[in-house]
C-alpha positions, 0 to 999 in steps of 0.5 A: 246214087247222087241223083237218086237223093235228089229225084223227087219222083224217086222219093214219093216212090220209097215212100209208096213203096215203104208204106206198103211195106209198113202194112204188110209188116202190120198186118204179118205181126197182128196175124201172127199174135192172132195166131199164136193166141189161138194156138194155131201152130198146135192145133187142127183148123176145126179145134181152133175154129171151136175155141174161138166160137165158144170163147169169142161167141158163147162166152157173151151169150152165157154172161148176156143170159146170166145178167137177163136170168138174175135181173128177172128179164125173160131170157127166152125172148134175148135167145130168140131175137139171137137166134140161140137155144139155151138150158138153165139147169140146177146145178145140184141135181141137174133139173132143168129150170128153164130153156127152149132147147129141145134138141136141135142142131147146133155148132156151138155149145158152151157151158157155164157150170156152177153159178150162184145167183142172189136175189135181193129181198126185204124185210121188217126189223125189230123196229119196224124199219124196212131192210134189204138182204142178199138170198143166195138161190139154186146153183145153176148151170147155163148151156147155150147152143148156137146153130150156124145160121145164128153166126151171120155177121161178125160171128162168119166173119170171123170163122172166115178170118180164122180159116184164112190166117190158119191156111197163111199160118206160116206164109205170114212168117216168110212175108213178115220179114221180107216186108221188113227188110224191104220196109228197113232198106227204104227208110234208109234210103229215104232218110239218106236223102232227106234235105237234099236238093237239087245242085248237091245242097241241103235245104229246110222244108217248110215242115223242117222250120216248125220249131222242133218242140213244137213239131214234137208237141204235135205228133205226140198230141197226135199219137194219144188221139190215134191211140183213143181212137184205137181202144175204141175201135179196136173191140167192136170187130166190125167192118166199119171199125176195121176201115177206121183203124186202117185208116187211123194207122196210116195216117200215123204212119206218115206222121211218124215218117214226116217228123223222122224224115224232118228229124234226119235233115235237122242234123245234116243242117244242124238246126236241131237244137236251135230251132227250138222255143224252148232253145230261143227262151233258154238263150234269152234267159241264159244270158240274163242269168249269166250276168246275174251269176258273173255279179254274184261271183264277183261279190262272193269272192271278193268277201271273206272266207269265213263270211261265204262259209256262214252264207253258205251254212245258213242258206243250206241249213234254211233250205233243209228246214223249210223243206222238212216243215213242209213235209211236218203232217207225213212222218216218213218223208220227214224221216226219209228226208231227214236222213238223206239230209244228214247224209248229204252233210255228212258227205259234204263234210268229208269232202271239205275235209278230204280237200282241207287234208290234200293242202294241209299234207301238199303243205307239209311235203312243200315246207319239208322240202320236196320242191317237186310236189304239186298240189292235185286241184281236181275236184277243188273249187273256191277258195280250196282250189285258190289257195292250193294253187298259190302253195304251187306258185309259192313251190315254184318260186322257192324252186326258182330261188333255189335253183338260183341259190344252187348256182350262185353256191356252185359259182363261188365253190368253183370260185374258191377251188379255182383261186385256192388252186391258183394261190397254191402252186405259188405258195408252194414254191415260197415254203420251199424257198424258204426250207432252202433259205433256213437251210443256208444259215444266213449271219445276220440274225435279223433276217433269220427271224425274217425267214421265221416270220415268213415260213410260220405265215406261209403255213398259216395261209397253206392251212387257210386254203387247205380248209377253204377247199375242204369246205367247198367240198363238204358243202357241195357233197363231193367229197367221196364217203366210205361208211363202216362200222364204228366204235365212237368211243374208241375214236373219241379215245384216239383223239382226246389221247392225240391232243393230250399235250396240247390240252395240259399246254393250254391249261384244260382238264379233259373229262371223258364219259364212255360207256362200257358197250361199245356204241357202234355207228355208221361213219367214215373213219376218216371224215369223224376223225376231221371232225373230232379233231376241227371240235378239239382244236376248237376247243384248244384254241377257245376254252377258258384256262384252268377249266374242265373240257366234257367228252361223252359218248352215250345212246339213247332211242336208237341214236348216238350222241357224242357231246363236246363241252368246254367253258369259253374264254370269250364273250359268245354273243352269237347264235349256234347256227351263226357260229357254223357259217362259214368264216365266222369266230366266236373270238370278234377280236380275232386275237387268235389264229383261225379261219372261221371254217372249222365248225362249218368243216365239221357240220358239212361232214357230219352230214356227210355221214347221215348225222346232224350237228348242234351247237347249245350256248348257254352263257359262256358254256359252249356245247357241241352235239353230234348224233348218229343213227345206232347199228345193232349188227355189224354190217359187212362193206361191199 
């Protein structure tokens, strides 16, 4: 096969052989057309032969005797030197008006029946000027009769062709595509082997270095000649005309063939598309429109958004309307222009604001928390596509920090667990020293109040670890929660009723507000009732004596709100938020005992339980909100 490609004589052979195969192919497919016009496959040989003669020869006798008869010519002279007969007969009442017919033998006759004829006339009008009318004449009905020695010529020869192509009728068919298939299988090969040469290489011919545009320019101006030359050669039907189009049809053919063949060994080089003017011009001007654009770009970034929005407005609002002036003088593509103008804003505004929509609501997914979400910058462009792009950044690095944070948290909650442990067990053993020491009864009274001192702070300090683990606990979510049904003011009962001696020791009036429906919540009992007692200890410890404590419990749009308000005996210059934070006292002066953990305890186990925790200082009045999502239907456990 290999040297098949590269064997010249082998290639001048297909090509030999393939334009043959392109002529049979040629002229099966113009025989076949030919035959199916004539109804050849349907009809005998002799009614075929008399359609054609009657068609193909009596019509242009009958419309050369029409013209000659309404133009005034003597017929009789025309249907002599054609060696015809003819009649002209009214059409009315079949008298015969002209004709040299007078029964000879014929082979071809053919009738043109009911023909009106005019013949132009002048006449004087009112004014005396000369005017000029169409009279119509007599109907008339032409009939021609051709004998056989008037077929010689073109008109033999095509009864020859007819009883050929008729005896062929079906052959044609068999020898159609046994000449395409031979014609398709040497194209392949030949252009298989085009560019191949000798030694396995691929190389350009001088034909294949014509820029291909050219080339195409070429055989494109070829083709339109061929095909003038073939309209005018086509209906002539002589001979001479047969040999022209035969050869104008070959010569295409090897044109079409050369520039296929070129086209095939310009992709096995891949020189298609370079060698091309139209490429070399485009390259050159490409690379000046490059810089051009590349200095466009670099000013328009670096301008304000809002002065590209206006450039930009301006530049397509001034397009618009130079182009619809142009149109002024036709209203309809002014019209149409306009609509489609108006659509094109619209779909432009939609998309801006589609974009303007995925950044404003990847925003708020950011702002709301969800680290993970990502900005979608496919189809955004400019400033769109760099803004949404610094929101991703700003998501990551919010991630980086608080992933940082989370670690740093962890580590100190670790910290507190591991430390408070490790005070624990020693603090331990000290209180039960002391338990035992109490015990002994010691003489001496000084070191029986030693003993006091000892064991009241060492169950300060057991309290102060106690509520350092918990809050390491209830910031990191490991504490285990167990939500039911709750009445909130049944809890919020308990508890008032459990600090009832150490509210009237600290002088505080406590009043309590419980609507009669029960406000029932989803809570752990055991975590509210921590909290509930952390905010009451709170308020034991920091309300102004002789004053009112508020406890009330109400519903409202769902929610539950159990509020905690008392008056403070301190000066409160610090924030609500700042008061839940760990180790911080309202009491700056620190006169009172306290870890500073309490209201951070409660918060973090608030939340625990799917509530939120507010704080309000107004003044002295300090207040303590607790909401929680309402539950209409008891909802089982498990």
């Amino acid at each position: 096969m290999k040297k098949l490609t590269e064997n010249l004589g082998a290639k001048i052979t297909a090509i030999f052989f393939s334009f043959i195969a392109f002529a049979a192919v040629l002229a099966s497919v113009i025989t076949i057309i030919f035959l199916l016009d004539n109804d050849c496959y349907t009809k005998t040989r002799d009614e075929v032969k008399t359609d054609i003669m009657e068609n193909r020869i009596g019509n242009g006798h009958i419309y050369n005797i029409l013209e000659i008869y309404q133009n005034g010519e003597s017929v009789e002279n025309y249907c002599n030197d054609q060696r015809i007969y003819y009649t002209i007969e009214d059409y009315r009442d079949g008298g015969v008006l002209e004709g040299n017919y007078t029964g000879q033998s014929f082979i071809v006759q053919k009738r043109r029946l009911n023909l009106t004829t005019y013949e132009d006339r002048a006449y004087e009008d009112e004014n005396g000027d000369m005017q000029w009318t169409s009279i119509e004449r007599s109907p008339i009905s032409i009939t021609v009769y051709i004998p056989r020695e008037a077929l010689s010529g073109n008109g033999q020869l095509l009864l020859n062709v007819v009883d050929t192509a008729y005896t062929l009728r079906y052959a044609v068919i068999w020898i159609l595509g046994v000449s395409a298939l031979v014609l398709v299988v040497l194209l392949c090969c030949l252009y298989a082997a085009a560019g191949h040469r000798k030694g396995g290489v691929i190389a350009l011919n001088h034909l294949d270095r014509v820029p291909f545009d050219l080339l195409t320019a070429a055989v494109i101006a070829i083709a339109l000649l061929s095909a003038s030359l073939i309209d005018a050669v086509v209906y002539s039907g002589d001979l001479f005309s047969i040999v022209i189009l035969a050869v104008v049809l070959s010569a295409d053919y090897f044109v079409a063939l050369g520039y296929t063949l070129s086209f095939a060994t310009r992709l096995k080089t891949r020189t298609l598309l370079k060698n091309n003017i139209i490429y070399k011009l485009w390259s050159v001007a490409a690379k000046g429109i490059k810089k051009l654009f590349g200095w466009v770009r670099y000013l328009f970034k670096n301008i304000p958004t809002v002065v590209k929005t206006a450039i930009i407005t301006s530049a397509v609002g001034l397009f618009q309307f130079i182009i619809i002036a142009i149109f002024t003088y036709y209203p309809v593509t002014r019209t149409f222009l306009l609509l489609l103008f108006t659509v094109l804003d619209i779909a432009v505004i939609i998309s801006l604001s589609i974009l303007l929509k995925r950044i404003k609501e990847g925003g708020e997914k950011i702002a709301a928390g969800d680290l993970k979400h990502k900005i979608d910058t496919k189809y955004m462009y400019g400033d769109f596509k760099d803004f949404a792009n610094s929101l991703n950044n700003i998501n990551e690095g919010l991630s980086v920090a608080i992933n940082e944070k989370m670690k740093s948290e962890r580590f100190k909650t670790e910290l507190i667990t591991n430390v408070s442990h490790d005070i624990k067990t020693p603090l331990t053993s000290i209180i039960n020293y002391v338990d035992l020491i109490k015990k002994e009864e010691p003489e001496n009274g000084n070191i029986r109040e030693y003993i006091d001192v000892l064991d009241r702070q060492s169950s300060r300090l057991k309290k102060l670890i106690e509520d350092l683990m918990e809050a390491s606990k209830a910031s990191t979510g490991n504490l285990a929660v167990n939500l039911s049904v709750c009445e909130a003011g049944v809890l919020l009962s308990q508890t008032v009723g459990e600090f009832d001696e150490r509210l009237k020791a600290a002088g505080l009036t406590p009043v309590v507000s419980i609507p009669e429906t029960p406000v029932k919540i989803m809570a752990d009992g055991r975590h509210l009732w921590r909290v509930f007692d952390n905010l009451m200890n709170n308020i034991c410890k920091y309300s102004q004596v002789g004053t009112r404590v508020y406890l009330n419990v109400s519903e409202r749009d769902g929610k539950a709100q159990i509020t905690f308000r008392n008056i403070s005996k301190y000066e409160l210059n610090i924030t609500g938020e700042e008061l839940t934070e760990r180790f911080v006292r309202g009491d700056k002066s620190r006169n009172t005992e306290g870890s500073g953990l309490g209201l951070s305890i409660a918060k973090s186990l608030t939340e625990l339980q799917n509530g939120s925790l507010k704080i309000d200082i107004d003044g002295d009045l300090f207040k303590v909100t607790l909401a929680f999502d309402t539950v209409k239907e008891e909802v089982k456990n498990g």
